[in-house]
N, C-alpha and C positions, 0 to 999 in steps of 0.2 A: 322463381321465388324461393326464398330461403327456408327449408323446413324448421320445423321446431328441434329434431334432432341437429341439425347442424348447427343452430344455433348453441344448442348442450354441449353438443363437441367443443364448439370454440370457447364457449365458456371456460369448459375443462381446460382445454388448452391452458387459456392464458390465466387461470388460477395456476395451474400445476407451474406453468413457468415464471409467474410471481413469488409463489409460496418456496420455490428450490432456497437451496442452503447458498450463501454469499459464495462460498468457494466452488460450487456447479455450478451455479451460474459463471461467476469467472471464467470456468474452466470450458466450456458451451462458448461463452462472449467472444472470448479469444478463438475460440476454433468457425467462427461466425465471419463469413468476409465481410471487407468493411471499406474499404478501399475503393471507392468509384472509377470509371459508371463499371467495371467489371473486377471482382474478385470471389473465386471458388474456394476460398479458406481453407480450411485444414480437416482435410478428408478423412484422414486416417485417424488424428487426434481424435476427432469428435466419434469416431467408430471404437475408439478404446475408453471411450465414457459410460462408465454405467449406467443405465436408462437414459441414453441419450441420443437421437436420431438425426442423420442426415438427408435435406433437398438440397436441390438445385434450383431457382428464382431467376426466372429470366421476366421483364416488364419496360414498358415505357415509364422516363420519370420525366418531367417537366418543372422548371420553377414557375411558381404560382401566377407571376407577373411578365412571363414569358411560355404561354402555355402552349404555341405553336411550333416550340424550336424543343421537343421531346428527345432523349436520347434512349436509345434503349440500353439497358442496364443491366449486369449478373452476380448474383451472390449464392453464393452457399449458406445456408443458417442449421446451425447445429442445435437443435430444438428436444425438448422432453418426447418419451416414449410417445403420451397420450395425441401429442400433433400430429394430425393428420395434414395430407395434401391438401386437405377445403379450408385447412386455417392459417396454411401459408400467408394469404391478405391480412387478417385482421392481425396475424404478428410484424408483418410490413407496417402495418399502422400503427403500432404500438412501436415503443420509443426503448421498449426494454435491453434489446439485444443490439438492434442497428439508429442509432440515434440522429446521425446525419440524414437517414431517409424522412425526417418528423419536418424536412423542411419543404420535399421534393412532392409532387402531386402523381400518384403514383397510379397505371393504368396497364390493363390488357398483361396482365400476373399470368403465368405456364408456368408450372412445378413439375421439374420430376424427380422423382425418386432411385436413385443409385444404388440404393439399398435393398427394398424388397420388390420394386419393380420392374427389376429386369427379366426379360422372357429364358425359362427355363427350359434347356437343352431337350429336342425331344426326337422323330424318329429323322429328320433330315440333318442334326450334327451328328447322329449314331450312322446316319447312310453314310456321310461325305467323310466320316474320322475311319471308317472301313475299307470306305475305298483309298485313301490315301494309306492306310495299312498293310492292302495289297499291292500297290505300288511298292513301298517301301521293301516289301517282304522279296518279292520280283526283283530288286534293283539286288539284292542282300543274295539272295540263291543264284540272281547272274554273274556279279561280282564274285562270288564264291568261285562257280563252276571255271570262270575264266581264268583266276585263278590257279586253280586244279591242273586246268588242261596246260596253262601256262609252265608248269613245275611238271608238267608230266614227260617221262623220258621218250614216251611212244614218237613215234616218227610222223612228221606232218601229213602223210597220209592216211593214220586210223582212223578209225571206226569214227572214235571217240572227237577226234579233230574235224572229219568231215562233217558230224552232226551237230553244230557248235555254233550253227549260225544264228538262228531262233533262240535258242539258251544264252547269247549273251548281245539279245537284244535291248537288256536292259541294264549293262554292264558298265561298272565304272572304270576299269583298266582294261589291259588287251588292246590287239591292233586297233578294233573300230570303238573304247570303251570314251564315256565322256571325260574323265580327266586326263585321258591319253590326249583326245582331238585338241582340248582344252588347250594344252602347253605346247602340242604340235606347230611347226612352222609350215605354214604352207609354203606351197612354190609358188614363186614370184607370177602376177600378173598383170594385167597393162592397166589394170584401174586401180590397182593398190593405192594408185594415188588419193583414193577418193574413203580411203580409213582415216588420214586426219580430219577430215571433214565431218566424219562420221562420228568421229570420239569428242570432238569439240563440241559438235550438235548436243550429243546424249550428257554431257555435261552440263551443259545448260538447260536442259531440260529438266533434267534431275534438280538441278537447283532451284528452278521454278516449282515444280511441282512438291519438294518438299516445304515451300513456302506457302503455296497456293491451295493442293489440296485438304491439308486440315481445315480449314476455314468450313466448305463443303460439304466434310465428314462427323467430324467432330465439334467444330468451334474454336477459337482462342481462347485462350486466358490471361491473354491480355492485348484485346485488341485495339484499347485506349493509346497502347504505344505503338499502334501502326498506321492508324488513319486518323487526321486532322479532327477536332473538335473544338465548341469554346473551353471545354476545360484541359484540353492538354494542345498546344500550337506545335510544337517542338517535337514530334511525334515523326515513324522513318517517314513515312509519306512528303517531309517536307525534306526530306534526304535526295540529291539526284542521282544517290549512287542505287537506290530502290528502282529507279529503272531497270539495271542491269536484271533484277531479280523480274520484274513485270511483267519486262517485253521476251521473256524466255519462249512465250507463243510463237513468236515467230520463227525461231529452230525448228521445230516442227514442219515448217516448208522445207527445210533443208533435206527432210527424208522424204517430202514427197518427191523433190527434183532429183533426190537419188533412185527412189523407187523408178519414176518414168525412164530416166538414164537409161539406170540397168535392163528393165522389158527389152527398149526399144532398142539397146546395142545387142542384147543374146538373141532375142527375136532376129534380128534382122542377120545372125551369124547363122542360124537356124534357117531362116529361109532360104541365104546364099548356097549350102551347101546341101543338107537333107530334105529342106522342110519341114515349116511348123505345124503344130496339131495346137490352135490354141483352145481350144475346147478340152482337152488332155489336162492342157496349164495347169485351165482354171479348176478343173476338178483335184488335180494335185496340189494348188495352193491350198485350198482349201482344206482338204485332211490331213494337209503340215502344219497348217494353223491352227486349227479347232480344238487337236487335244489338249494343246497348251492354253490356251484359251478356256477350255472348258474345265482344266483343272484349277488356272488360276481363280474362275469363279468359284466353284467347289469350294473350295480352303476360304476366301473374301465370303461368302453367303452364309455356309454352312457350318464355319468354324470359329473362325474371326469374331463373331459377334459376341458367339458365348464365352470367352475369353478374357473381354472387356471387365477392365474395374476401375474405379476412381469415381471424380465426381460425374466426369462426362459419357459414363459407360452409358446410360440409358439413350443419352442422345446420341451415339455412337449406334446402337443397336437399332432404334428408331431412324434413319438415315440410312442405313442397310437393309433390314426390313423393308422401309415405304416406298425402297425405289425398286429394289428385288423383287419384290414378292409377283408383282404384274408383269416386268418385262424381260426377266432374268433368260426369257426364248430370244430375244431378239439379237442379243450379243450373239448367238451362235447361226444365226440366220445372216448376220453381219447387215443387218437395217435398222441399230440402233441411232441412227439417225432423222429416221424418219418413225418411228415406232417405238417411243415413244416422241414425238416431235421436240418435244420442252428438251431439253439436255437435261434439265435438272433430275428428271424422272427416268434416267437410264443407270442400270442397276450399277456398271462400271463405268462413271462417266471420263474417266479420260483414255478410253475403249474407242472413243468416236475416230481416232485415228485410223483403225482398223478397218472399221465401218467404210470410212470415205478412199481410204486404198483399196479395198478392196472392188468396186464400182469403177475407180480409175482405172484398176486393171484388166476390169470387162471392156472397158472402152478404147484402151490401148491396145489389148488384144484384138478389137478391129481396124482399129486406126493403123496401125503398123504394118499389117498386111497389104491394107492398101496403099499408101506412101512403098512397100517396095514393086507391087505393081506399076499403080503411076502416080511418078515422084506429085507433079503438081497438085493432084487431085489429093495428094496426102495433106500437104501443104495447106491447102484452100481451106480441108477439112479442118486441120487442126489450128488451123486462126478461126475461125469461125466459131469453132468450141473457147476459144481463149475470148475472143468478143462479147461472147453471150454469158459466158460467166461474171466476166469484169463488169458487164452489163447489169445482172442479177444484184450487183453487190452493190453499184453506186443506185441501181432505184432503192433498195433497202436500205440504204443508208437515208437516202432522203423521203422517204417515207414515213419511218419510222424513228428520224434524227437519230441514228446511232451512234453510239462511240465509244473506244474500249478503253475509257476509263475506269478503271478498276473498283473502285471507292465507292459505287453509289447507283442506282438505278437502272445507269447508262448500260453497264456492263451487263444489266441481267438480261436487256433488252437486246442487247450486242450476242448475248450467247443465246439467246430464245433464238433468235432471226436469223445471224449470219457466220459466228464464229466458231461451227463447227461441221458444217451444209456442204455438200460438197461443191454445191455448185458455186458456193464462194471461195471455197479452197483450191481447185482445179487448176487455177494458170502454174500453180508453182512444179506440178506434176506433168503437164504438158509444155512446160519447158524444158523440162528435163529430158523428153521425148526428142524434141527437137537438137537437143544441144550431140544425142547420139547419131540424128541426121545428119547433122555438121559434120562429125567427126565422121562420119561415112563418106561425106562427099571427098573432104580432105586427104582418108584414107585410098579412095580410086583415083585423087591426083596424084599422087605419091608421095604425100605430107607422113610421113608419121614420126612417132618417137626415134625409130632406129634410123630414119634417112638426116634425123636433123643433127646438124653439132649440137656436143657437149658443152659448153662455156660455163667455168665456175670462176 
C-alpha cells in the first residue's frame, strides 16, 4: 500500500519537475533516454546539471492492444534532486520527460541508482588492494635484486648468486624472470604442432566472450540492435555472419581435447619409463592453478566493482555481489559446477571451464593407468564413459527440450541443465585421451614423424 509520505514525495517530485525553468528542463530532457525499447542517455551530461539526478529504468512496455507481446525496456532519466527511486513510475507516467512512453503500458519498473547507490568500498577492497600491493611490491624488490645480481661483477659462484633463488621468485628479468620466459624460444617438441590449434581456439573464444559476457555482467546498451523484435527486423541476429561470434562455445572442446591429449601422452611417457604418481599430479595441478585463480577473483570481487561508474555501475556491482557473495568458496574448491548448480549463480561464471577440467583430470588420471596396464580394459572403460555422457546429454535435451539458442528462454534452460556439466562436456576431453592412444599404438609400430617422408 502506498503511504501518505510517498505519496508527498511524488507529489513533490512531479511539482518540482513541472515548475523547472524551460532551459533545465531541456537540458535534463535531452540527457533523458528516449530511444526505444533501450537507451541510458547521457550519464555524464545529466551529472554536470545543477540539481539534477540520475536512474536507471529498466520495465516491461506493451502496447495497449497487444498486451501479451511485452518487450522489456531501458532508459535513463535525468530527473530533479527531490526524485527519489519510488517516483521513477509515476514520471514514467507522466508525458513530461519521456513522451513516447504516454503510449506504451508500462509494467514491473526496477530503478537503480548510479549515483548514490553504489556500495561503498569497505574492509574487503582495503584486504584485496593490499594484497595486491604486496604482490606488486615482491614483483618490484625481485625484479630489483635480479637485476643487481645481474650487473654484479662477483662470480657465478657467490654468496650473493647462490642465494638468489627465492629472491627472484618473483622476478620479471633474469634466467627464470617472466618476461625473460615470455620472449624465450623454446626447443622444439613433437606436439608443437598442436600451438596453432591452440591460438585459433583462444581467438575465438576471446571473441565470443567479449560479445557474450557483458550481456551477463553488465547489460547492453543497445541490445535492440542484436536480437530480432517487432520494432527492429534488421537487427545482427538476422546477420549469419553472427554465428561465427555464437558458436565460439564450441572452441572451448578444442581445449578440452588438448587437455586429454596432453595427460594421456606425458602420462603414458611417465609410465613407460619411471612411473607415474598420479595423486602427486593432482595435488600439483592444483596449487599451480589456484594462485592464479584465486588472485584473479581478488581483483574481479574485491576491486572491480568499486571501480564501476556510469549508468550501469550499480548493476555491474549487483551482478558481482549477488553471485560472489555465497559462492565465491567454490571456485577455488573447483565445484563450481555443481555448487552452485544454476551457472548463473557462480561468482566467475565462465570459470566452469576449470571446474569441469579439473574432474576430467581426476578421471584421466585413472583411466590412463589403466589402458597402460591392459590396453582393452582401457578401451572398454573409456567408451563407456563416452556412452553415458552422450547419453546424459540427449535424455536432457529431451526432457527438458533444450537448445542453444541464444535469444531467448532456450539458452537459459540450455546453460541451467547441460552447457557447462561435465558430464555433457566430457566426450570432447576423452577423445582427446584416446587420440594419444592412437599415437602410441602407431608409435610401437614404427609410424612416427622422423620414419615418415618429408613431401612439400
Amino acid at each position: 500500500m502506498t503511504t501518505l509520505s510517498e505519496l508527498t514525495d511524488k507529489e513533490s517530485c512531479l511539482d518540482s519537475l513541472r515548475s523547472l525553468p524551460p532551459a533545465i528542463l531541456a537540458e535534463m530532457s535531452l540527457s533523458t533516454g528516449k530511444s526505444l525499447p533501450r537507451d541510458a542517455g547521457k550519464f555524464v551530461t545529466c551529472n554536470g546539471i545543477s540539481g539534477a539526478h540520475y536512474f536507471l529504468a529498466t520495465m516491461m512496455g506493451a502496447m495497449p492492444m497487444a498486451p501479451h507481446t511485452a518487450l522489456q525496456l531501458g532508459l535513463g532519466l535525468c530527473v530533479p534532486e527531490a526524485c527519489g527511486q519510488n517516483d521513477v513510475p509515476a514520471i514514467l507516467n507522466s508525458s513530461a520527460l519521456i513522451p513516447d512512453l504516454h503510449v506504451l503500458t508500462i509494467s514491473n519498473v526496477h530503478v537503480s541508482d548510479p549515483v548514490k547507490g553504489l556500495a561503498a568500498p569497505g574492509i574487503r577492497f582495503g584486504f584485496a588492494v593490499a594484497i595486491v600491493m604486496i604482490l606488486v611490491l615482491m614483483i618490484a624488490v625481485s625484479t630489483t635484486y635480479a637485476w643487481v645480481t645481474n650487473r654484479s661483477q662477483d662470480s657465478p659462484n657467490s654468496r650473493l648468486a647462490r642465494n638468489s633463488t627465492l629472491a627472484q621468485a618473483f622476478s620479471l628479468i633474469g634466467r627464470s624472470g617472466t618476461l625473460t620466459k615470455l620472449v624465450e624460444l623454446p626447443a622444439s617438441k613433437p606436439t608443437d604442432c598442436l600451438n596453432g590449434l591452440r591460438v585459433l581456439a583462444m581467438a575465438w573464444i576471446i571473441l565470443g566472450h567479449s560479445f557474450l559476457m557483458p550481456e551477463g555482467v553488465s547489460g547492453y546498451l543497445n541490445p535492440q540492435d542484436i536480437t530480432s523484435s517487432p520494432l527492429n527486423t534488421a537487427s545482427a541476429e538476422s546477420n549469419p555472419l553472427l554465428m561465427i561470434i555464437i558458436q565460439a562455445e564450441q572452441s572451448v572442446d578444442t581445449f578440452f581435447f588438448l587437455s586429454g591429449f596432453l595427460l594421456s601422452h606425458l602420462m603414458l611417457k611417465e609410465l613407460q619409463h619411471r612411473g607415474a604418481h598420479p595423486l602427486l599430479a593432482i595435488l600439483l595441478r592444483y596449487f599451480r592453478l589456484t594462485p592464479s585463480l584465486a588472485l584473479a577473483m581478488l581483483v574481479y570481487y574485491g576491486i572491480l566493482p568499486y571501480l564501476a561508474f556510469g549508468p550501469f555501475a550499480a548493476t555491474l556491482q549487483d551482478s558481482i555481489f549477488r553471485r560472489c557473495d555465497g559462492s565465491w568458496w567454490s571456485e577455488l574448491t573447483y565445484t563450481m559446477n555443481f555448487i552452485p548448480f544454476d551457472s548463473d549463480k557462480v561468482c566467475m561464471g565462465w570459470t566452469w571451464y576449470l571446474g569441469d577440467d579439473m574432474i576430467f583430470f581426476l578421471l584421466g588420471s585413472a583411466v590412463v593407468p589403466i589402458y597402460h596396464r591392459r590396453k582393452k580394459l582401457g578401451w572398454l572403460l573409456l567408451l563407456c564413459l563416452i556412452g553415458l555422457s552422450m547419453g546424459a546429454t540427449a535424455w536432457l535435451i529431451a526432457r527438458y527440450h533444450l537448445s542453444p539458442y541464444v535469444f531467448d528462454s532456450h539458452y537459459t534452460q540450455y546453460s541451467y541443465y547441460a552447457y557447462s556439466k561435465p558430464y555433457t562436456r566430457a566426450p570432447a576431453y576423452f577423445v582427446g585421451i584416446s587420440t594419444a592412444w592412437f599415437l602410441q599404438i602407431l608409435e610401437n609400430k614404427g609410424v612416427t614423424r622422423e620414419t615418415q617422408p618429408c613431401e612439400r
